[in-house]
N, C-alpha and C positions, 0 to 999 in steps of 0.2 A: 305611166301606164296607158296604153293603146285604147282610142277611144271602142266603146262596143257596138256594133251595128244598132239601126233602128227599128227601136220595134215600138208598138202600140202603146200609149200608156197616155189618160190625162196629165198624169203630174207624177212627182216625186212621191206626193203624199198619197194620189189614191190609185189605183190598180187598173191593169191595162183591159181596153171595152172593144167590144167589135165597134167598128165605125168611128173611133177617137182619131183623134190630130194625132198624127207621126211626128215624135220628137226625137231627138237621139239622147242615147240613156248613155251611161260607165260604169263603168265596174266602180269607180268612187261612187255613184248617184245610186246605185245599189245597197254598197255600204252605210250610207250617209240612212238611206228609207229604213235599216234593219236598226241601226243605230236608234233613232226615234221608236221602231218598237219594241226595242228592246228596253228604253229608258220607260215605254207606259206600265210593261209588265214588272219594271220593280217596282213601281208605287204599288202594285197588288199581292207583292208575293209574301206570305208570313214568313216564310224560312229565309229570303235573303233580310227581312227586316230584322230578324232574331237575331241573324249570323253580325250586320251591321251594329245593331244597337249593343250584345256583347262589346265589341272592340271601342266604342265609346263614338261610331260613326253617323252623321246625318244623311238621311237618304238625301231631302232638299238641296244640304249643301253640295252632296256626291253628284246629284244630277245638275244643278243651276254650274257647277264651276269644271266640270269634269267629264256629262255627258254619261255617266255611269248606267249601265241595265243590267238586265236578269236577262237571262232564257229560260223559261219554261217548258222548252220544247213543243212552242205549238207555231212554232212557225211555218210549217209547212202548211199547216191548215191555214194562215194568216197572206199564203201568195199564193194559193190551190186555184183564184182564178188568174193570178197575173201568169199566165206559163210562159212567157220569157224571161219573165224578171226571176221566176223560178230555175229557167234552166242555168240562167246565170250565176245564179246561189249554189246551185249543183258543182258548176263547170268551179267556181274560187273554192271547194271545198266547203262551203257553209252546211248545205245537207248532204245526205248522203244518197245513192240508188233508192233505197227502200224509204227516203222522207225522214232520219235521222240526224237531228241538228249534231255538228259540230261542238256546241257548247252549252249544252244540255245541262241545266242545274251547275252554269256558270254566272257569276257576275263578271259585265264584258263592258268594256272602256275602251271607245276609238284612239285610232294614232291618227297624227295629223300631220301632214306635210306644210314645208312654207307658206303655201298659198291656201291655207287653211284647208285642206280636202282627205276627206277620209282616206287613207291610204292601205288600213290595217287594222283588224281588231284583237285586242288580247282580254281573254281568261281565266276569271280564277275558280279553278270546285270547289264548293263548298263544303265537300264532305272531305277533299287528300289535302288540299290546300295547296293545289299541284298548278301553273302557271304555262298558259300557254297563247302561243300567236295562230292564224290564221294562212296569212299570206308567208311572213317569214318567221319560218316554225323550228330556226336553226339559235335567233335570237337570243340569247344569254340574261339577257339585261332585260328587265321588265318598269313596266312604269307602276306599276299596283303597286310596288315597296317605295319610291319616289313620292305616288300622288298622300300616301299613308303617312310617313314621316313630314310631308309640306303639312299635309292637316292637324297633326301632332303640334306643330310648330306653331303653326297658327294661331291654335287655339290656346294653347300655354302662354302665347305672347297677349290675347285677349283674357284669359284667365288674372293675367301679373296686369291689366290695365281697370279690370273691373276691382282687384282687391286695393288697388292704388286710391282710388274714383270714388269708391262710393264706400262710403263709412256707417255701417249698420248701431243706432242707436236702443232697437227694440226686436225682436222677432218673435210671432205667436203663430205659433203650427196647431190649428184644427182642421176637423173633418172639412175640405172644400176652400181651406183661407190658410193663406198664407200673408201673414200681416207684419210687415217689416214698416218701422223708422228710420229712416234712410237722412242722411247729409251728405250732400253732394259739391266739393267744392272746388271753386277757380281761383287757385292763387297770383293769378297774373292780375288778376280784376277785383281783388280781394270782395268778390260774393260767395254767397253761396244759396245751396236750394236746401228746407228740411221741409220735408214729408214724411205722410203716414197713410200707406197705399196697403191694398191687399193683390198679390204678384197676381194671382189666379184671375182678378178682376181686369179685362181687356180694356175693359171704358179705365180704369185707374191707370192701367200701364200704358194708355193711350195718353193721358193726361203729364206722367212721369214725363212722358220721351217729350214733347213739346216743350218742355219746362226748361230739362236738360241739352237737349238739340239746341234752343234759341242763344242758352250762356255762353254753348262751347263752337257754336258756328258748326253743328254736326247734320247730317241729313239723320231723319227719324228713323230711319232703316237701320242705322247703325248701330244709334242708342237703341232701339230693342233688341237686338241681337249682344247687345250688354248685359241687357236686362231680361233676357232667356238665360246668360251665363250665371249674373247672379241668383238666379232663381236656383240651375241646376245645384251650385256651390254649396248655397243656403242646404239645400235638399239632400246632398252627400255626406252633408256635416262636414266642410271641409272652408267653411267660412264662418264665422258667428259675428257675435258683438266687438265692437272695436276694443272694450280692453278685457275678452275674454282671452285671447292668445297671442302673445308678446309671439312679432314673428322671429322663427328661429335661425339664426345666421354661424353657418357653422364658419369656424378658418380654415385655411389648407392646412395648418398644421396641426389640428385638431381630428381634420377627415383622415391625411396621411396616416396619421397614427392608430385612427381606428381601422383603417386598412391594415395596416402590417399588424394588428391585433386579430382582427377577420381571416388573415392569409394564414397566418403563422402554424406547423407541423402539428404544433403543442398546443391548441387551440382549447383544450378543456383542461389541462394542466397551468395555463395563464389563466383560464377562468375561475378555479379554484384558491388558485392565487389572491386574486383579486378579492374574491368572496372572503379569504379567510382575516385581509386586511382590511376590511369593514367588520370586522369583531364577531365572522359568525364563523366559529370555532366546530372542527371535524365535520359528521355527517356528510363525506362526498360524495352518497346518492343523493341525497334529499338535494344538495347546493345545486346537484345539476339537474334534476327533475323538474326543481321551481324556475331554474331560472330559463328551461329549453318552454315549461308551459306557458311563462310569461311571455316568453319572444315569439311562441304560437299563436297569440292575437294574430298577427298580422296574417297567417295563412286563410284557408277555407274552410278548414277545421281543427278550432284551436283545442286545445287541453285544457281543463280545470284539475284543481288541485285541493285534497282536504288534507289537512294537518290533523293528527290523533297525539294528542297527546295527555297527562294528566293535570294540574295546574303548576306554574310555575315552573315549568320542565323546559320550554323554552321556543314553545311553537311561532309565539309572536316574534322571536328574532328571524325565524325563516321569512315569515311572512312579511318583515317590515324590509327586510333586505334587498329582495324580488321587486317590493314596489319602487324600494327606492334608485332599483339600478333602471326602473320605465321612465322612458321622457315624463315630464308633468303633464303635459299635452295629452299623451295617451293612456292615462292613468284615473280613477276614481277609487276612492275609500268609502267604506260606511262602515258606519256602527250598526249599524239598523236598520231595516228594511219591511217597510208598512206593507199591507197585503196588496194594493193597491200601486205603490211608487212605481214597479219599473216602467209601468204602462203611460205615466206620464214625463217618463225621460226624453221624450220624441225618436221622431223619427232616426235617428242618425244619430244621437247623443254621444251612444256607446258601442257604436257600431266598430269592430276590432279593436274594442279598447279591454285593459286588464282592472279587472273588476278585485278592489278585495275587499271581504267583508271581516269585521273584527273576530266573531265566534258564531257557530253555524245557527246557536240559539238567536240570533240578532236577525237572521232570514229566517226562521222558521212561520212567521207569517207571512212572507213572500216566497213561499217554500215551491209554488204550483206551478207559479210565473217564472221560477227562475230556473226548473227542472224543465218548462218547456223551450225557454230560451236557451238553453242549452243542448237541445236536441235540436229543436224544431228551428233553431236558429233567429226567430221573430215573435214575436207574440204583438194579440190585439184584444182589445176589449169594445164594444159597445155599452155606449151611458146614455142615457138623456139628461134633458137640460131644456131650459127656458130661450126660444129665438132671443135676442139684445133687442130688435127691430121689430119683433112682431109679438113678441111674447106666449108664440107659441110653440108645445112642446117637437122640440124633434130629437133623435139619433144622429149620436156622435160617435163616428171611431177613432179610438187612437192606438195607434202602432209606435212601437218600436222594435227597431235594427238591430241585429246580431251580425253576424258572431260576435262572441267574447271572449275571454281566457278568465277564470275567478277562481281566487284562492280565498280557501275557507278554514278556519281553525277551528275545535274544537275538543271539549274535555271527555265527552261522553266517547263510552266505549261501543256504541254501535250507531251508525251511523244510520240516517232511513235510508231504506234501501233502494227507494226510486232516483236519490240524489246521487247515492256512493256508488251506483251502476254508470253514472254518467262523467264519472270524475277517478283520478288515478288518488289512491292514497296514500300515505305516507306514514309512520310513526316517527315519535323521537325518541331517540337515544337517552336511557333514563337510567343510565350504566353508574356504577361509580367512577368510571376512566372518564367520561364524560365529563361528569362532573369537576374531577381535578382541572381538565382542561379549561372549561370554564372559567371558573374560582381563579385558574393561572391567568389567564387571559386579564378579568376583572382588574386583577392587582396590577398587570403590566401598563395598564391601561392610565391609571394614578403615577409611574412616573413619567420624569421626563422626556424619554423617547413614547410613552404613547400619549402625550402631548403632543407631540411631533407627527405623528402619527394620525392624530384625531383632524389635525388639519388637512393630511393626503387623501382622507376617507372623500372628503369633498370632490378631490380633483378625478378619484375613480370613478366615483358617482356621475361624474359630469364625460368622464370619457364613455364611461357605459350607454351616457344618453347619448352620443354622438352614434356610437356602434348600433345601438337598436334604430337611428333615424337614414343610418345608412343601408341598413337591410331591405332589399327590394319586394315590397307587397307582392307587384305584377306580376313576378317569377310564379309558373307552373312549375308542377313538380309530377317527373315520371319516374313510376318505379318497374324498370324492365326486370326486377329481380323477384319479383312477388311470386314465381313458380317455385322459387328457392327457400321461403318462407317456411317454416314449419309452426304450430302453435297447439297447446292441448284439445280436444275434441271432444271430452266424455263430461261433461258439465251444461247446462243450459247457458249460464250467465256468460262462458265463452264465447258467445256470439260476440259480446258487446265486446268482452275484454280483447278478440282480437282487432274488430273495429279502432279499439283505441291505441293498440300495437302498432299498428300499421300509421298513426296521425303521430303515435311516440318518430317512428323511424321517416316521416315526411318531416316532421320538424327540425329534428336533429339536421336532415338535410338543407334544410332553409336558412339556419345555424352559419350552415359550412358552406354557404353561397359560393363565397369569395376565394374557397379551394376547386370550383368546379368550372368547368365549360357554359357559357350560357350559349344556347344553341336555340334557332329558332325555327317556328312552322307558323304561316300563314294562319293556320288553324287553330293553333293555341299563343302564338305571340313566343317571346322568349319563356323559354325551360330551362330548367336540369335535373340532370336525373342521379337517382340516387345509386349508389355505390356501397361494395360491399363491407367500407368503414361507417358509414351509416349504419346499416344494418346492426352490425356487433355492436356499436357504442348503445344503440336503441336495446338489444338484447341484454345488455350488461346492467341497464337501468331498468330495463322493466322485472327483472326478477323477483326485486324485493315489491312488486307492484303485485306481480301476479298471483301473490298467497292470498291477496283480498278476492279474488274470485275463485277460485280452488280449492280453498278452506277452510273449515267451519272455526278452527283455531285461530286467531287474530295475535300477531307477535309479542303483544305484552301477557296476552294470558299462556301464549305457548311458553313466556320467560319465566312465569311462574309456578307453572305445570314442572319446569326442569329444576327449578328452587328446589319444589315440594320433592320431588324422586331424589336429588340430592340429599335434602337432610335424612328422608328415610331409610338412603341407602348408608350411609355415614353413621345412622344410630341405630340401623336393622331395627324400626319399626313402621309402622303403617297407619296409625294416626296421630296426628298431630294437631297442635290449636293455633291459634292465628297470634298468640302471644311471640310462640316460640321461632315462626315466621318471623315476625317483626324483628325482634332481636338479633337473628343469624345475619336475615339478608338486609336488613331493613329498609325493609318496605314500609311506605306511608299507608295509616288505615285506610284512610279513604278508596286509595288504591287496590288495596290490597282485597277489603272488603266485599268490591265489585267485580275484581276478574276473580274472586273464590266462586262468587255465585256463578258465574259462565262457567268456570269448569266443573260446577255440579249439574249446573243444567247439561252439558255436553257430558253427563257421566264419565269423568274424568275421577271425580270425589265425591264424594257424598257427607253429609250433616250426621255425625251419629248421635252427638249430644249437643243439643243449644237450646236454650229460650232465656228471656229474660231473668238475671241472674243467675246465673248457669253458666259456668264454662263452658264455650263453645269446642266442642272437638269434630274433626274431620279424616276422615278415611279415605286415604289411594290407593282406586279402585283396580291401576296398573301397574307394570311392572316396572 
């Protein structure tokens, strides 16, 4: 590039004065000054900080290895007195006539030619994610997706050295501490280092890196930026205790196979399959509801799940099913749920993980906490507590991380309504067809083919876990079909019920990964988008969801509503007793008991004759 005439100017760094030393300037020595302000105004700008910190980027590191900025667009106020150095900017396209930067609400990273000199800057918007150069503005090839995937690289390689290194004995997450038992060991020199530091403490992490630098021959630069990683780890919940997670090593021929499982046409026809060979017999709504809400952890907004059923009818097999096809890793159980517990699962405990609880009375004192983790996505509490050091009182917060996906069972026939608003329901099948299948099943299960059989359950179980570790979190999900959508409108509770329509058909999409294009934008990272077999499969399933908000009739009392008009119709009369009930269809009292009462309160029937001892008689009030 031709050198640019002389003009006025102290220096590179500061801006040209009547009466300064004549230097000769370039159109690189231009580039090189904008470069530098453009690297000050990122350190200042919250939107490129927000845009960076999303994609998991350091600005330090971006500027120390890269030379990265911002433009704010106030550069022309920034060379308003250098006016050569401005006309310059003008003349390469940087501003325009009217004082309009070129790369306004860009992040911008020089190019460098052999002899190290600015030769070019490129572009990225932060609103199109749209890429662009400067000088050669025909250029195809960009460096922002190169310097992106080197950082990637990087850091993954630094990640697998910190999980290697250093071996977490203890960790205590409170308000301001982060208190880890660390061993750090050198097998060449058979030593090793054990501590007990708190991360957030600089004088402690200053103390660490000496300790560790001196064993391994490392500069202390290094090991902190180790020990920034392990902090980050700890903090993602994506590290813990050394024998809390056996790390998981999948084979190729374990991943193969959950690929051609993931690809395959018939993808919810082999998943039924699968379902029905672990012993959970019909219901292929419910197999697939539970098991698309469970693989909805991993999204942005998972699905919960309540089972209705009455006892013994079979809820716990759906629900033990689900859990059992989640990695162990990403999975927690409970009986029981203290009003108090989820607030001290930490930070990241249970963050995208599938929560199930035994029966919804086992959360009912965790009933607040768990209704806003499911909405709100986090919950926190503030406690006090006695200092350890000074023994005096202060406030303590503890948080924890969401999202989750939680399946929940239970017998009762109404669920509260703040919980069943936030979660898709379910019944079970309490047919007698059901039942035979069952009872079939059971027995098939005592001979020797489902001996045979009890041992395949395992190897499904273990391929499921392979399929759910294979499913990509980072994928976004775009739904260009949402105009096409239809969903009912004359209900309040529809608000929510379509909210969760729409998480039903993003899930199913996330499901069907491994059938779609992964496509990318600067802006969002890799996507896909959903497709009008999503859509229908999410449609086919939500059906039997959508009478819980539409409905004042609930499906087992609507079953028995069509009992009662059956035998009336059959013996041309209009009331009947709960004896005569029981005998035809047979129905369990207890059952039957409580959805009579619902359908008197929804004046369906009414009580003509009952009190204690008394024949109970009942009157249908329809036709």
């Amino acid at each position: 590039m031709p050198k640019a005439k002389a003009i006025c100017i102290n220096s590179v760094e500061g801006g040209a004065k009547r009466g300064a030393q004549v230097v000769s300037l370039s159109k690189e020595d231009v580039l090189l000054k904008i470069t530098r302000f453009y690297t000050q105004q990122l350190q200042f700008s919250e939107e490129a900080k927000v845009f960076l910190e999303k994609r998991e980027l350091i600005i330090k590191e971006l500027v120390s290895q890269f030379k990265m900025g911002y433009s704010t667009g106030e550069l022309n106020s920034f060379l308003k007195e250098d006016e050569l150095i401005l006309g310059i900017s003008k003349e390469i396209g940087l501003l325009d006539s009217k004082g309009t930067e070129y790369f306004k609400n860009h992040l911008v990273i020089p190019i460098y030619d052999d002899e190290k000199r600015v030769i070019d800057l490129e572009g990225l918007n932060l609103e199109t994610g749209q890429k662009k150069r400067l000088i050669n503005k025909d250029k195809q090839i960009y460096v922002f997706d190169s310097i992106i995937k080197e950082i990637q690289t990087t850091r993954d390689d630094l990640k697998k050295t910190v999980k290697e290194k250093y071996d977490l004995k203890h960790i205590e997450k409170k308000s301001g501490k982060l208190g880890i038992t660390v061993k750090v060991a050198d097998p060449k020199q058979s030593r090793f280092i054990l501590d007990t530091i708190n991360l957030f403490s600089e004088k402690q992490r200053r103390g660490l890196c000496e300790q560790v630098a001196n064993m391994f021959g490392q500069c202390e630069a290094d090991v902190e930026t180790e020990l920034f990683c392990l902090m980050e780890l700890i903090e993602s919940g994506k590290m813990g205790l050394s024998g809390d997670v056996t790390e998981v090593v999948i084979t190729e021929k374990e991943k193969q196979a959950a690929i051609i499982f993931l690809s395959a046409e018939k993808l919810f026809d082999n998943l039924l399959n699968d379902l029905d060979q672990l012993g959970y017999i019909g219901e292929e709504v419910n197999k697939q509801l539970g098991y698309i809400a469970m693989t909805s952890r991993k999204t942005q907004n998972p699905l919960s799940l309540i089972i209705m059923s009455t006892s013994a009818a079979g809820k716990s097999t759906l629900q033990k099913t689900m859990f059992d096809c989640c990695p162990p890793e990403e999975r927690k159980h409970f009986t029981r749920l203290t009003p108090q517990s989820l607030y001290y699962l930490g930070d990241e405990s249970i963050k995208h993980k599938f929560l199930s609880i035994e029966e919804e009375e086992g959360s009912n004192e965790a009933g607040y906490a768990l209704k806003i983790l499911l909405s709100a996505k986090s919950i926190n509490i503030s406690t006090t507590g006695s200092d350890p050091n000074t023994g005096e009182r202060r406030t303590n917060e503890l948080k924890t991380e969401g999202p989750v996906s939680v399946i929940v069972s239970t017998t009762k026939s109404d669920v509260e309504p703040e919980l069943a608003s936030r979660a898709l329901i379910v019944t079970i099948d309490e047919s007698k067809e059901q039942t035979l299948k069952i009872m079939g099943s059971q027995r098939e299960s005592r001979t020797l083919e489902g001996r045979r059989q009890q041992k395949k359950k395992e190897e499904i179980k273990k391929k499921h876990h392979t399929i759910q570790r294979l499913l990509r979190s980072d994928l976004s999900i775009i739904n260009n079909l949402s105009d096409s959508i239809t969903f009912p409108d004359d209900r309040l509770k529809y608000r929510r019920g379509h909210e969760q329509y729409l998480n039903l058909i993003d899930a199913v999409a996330f499901f069907r990964q491994y059938q779609k294009e992964i496509k990318n934008e600067t802006e969002f990272g890799d996507y896909i988008e959903i497709d009008q077999d999503d859509i229908s499969i999410a449609e086919k399933l939500f059906k039997t969801v959508l009478q819980w908000y539409g409905e004042d009739l609930k499906p087992t009392s609507k079953h028995l509503l069509t009992d009662i008009q059956a035998y009336c119709t059959k013996n041309k009369v209009h009331v009947f007793s709960r004896k005569q009930l029981r005998d035809t269809f047979k129905w369990e009292q207890t059952s039957l008991h409580r959805h009579l009462r619902v359908l008197s309160d929804l004046d369906y029937i009414r009580l003509k004759i009952g009190q204690n001892g008394v024949k109970h008689l009942y009157e249908l009030l329809i036709e």
